[in-house]
C-alpha positions as CSV (number, residue, x, y, z in Angstrom):
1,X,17.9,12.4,41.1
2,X,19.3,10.8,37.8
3,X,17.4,11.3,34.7
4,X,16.5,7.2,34.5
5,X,15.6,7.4,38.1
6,X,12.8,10.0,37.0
7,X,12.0,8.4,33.9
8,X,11.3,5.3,35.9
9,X,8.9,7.1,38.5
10,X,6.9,9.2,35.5
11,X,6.6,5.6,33.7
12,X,5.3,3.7,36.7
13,X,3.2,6.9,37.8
14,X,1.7,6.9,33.9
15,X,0.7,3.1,34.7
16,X,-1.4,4.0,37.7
17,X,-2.9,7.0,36.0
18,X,-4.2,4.6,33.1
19,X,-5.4,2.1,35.7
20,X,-7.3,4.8,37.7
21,X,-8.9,5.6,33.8
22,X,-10.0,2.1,33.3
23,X,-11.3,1.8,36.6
24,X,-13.2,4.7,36.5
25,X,-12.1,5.7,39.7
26,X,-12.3,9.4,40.2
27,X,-10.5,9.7,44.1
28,X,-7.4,7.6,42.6
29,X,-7.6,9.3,39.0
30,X,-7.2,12.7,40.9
31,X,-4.0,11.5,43.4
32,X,-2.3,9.4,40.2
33,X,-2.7,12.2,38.0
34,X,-0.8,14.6,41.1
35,X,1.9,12.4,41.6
36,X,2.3,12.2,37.6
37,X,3.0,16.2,37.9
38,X,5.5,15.6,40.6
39,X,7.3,13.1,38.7
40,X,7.0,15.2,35.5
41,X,8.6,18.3,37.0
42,X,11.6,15.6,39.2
43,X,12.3,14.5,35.6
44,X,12.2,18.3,33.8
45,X,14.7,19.6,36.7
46,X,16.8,15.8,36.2
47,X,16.7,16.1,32.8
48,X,18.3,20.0,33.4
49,X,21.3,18.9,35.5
50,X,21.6,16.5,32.4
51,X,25.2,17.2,30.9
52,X,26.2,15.5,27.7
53,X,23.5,13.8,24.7
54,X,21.1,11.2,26.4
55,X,21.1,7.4,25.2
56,X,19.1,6.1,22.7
57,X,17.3,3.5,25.0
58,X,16.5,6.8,27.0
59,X,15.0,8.7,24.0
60,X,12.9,5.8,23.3
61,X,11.4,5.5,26.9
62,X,11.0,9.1,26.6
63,X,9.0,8.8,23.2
64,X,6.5,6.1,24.4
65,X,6.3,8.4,27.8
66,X,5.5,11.1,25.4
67,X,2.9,9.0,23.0
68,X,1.2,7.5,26.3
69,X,0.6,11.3,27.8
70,X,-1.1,11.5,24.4
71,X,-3.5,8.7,23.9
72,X,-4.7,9.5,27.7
73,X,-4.9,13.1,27.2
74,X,-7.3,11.9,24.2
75,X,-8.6,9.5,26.6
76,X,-9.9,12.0,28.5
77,X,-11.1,14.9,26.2
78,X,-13.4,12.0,24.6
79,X,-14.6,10.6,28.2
80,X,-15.2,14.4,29.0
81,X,-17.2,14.5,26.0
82,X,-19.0,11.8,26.5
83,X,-19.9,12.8,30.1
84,X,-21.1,16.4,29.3
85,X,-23.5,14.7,26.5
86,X,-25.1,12.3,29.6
87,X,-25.2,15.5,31.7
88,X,-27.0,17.5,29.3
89,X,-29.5,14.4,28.5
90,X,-30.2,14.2,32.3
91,X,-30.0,18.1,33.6
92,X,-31.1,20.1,30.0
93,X,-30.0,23.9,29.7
94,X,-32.6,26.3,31.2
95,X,-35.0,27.7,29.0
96,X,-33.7,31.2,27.6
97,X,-30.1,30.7,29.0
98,X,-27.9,31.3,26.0
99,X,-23.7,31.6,25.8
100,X,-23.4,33.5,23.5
101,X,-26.1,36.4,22.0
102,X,-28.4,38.8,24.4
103,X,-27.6,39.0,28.3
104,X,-28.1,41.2,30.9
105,X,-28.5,45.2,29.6
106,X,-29.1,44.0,26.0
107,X,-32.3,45.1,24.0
108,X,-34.4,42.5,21.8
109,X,-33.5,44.4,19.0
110,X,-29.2,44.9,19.5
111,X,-27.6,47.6,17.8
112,X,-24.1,46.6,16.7
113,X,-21.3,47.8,18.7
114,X,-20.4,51.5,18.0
115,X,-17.4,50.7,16.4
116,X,-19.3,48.6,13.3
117,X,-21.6,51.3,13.2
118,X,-20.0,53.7,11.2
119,X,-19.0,50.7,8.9
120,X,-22.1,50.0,7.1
């Protein structure tokens, strides 16, 4: 496959991933967003056989390509934000679950790890 052939497949791919976003449909999100990683790696091994500079009108596509994977990707991480704040509104944390601090096997009162110990 040629390099613009590729290119033209990630770009039309990249349009159907942003129209699954706005639609806020999560079935056709998932199969866009696979066939935008099949196109992605069909234009990585294209753009490998590649012999010689590419032309300017192909940088360009490649550049808004590039600043469209972007603005989704940021798309996303703020959507993704916004959905684990709703979550966390509807299903709150169990009481006494923590991340980080005591678990299982820990005391009240932790000690600090033995190799601190011999630092104070």
């Amino acid at each position: 496959m040629f390099p613009e052939q590729a290119l033209s497949a990630v770009e039309t791919q990249l349009e159907a991933v942003s129209a699954a976003l706005i639609a806020g449909d999560p079935v056709a999100l998932q199969g866009c967003t696979e066939q935008l990683r099949q196109g992605a790696i069909a234009l990585a091994q294209a753009m490998d056989g590649q012999s010689g500079p590419l032309g300017a009108g192909l940088q360009q596509r490649l550049a808004k390509v590039q600043s469209a994977l972007s603005a989704q990707r940021e798309g996303v991480l703020r959507l993704s934000a916004i959905t684990d704040r709703q979550v966390a509104v509807v299903l709150p944390p169990a009481p006494g679950a923590t991340t980080y601090g005591a678990g299982l096997g820990s005391s009240s009162g932790a000690a600090a790890a033995r190799i601190y110990r011999g630092a104070s």
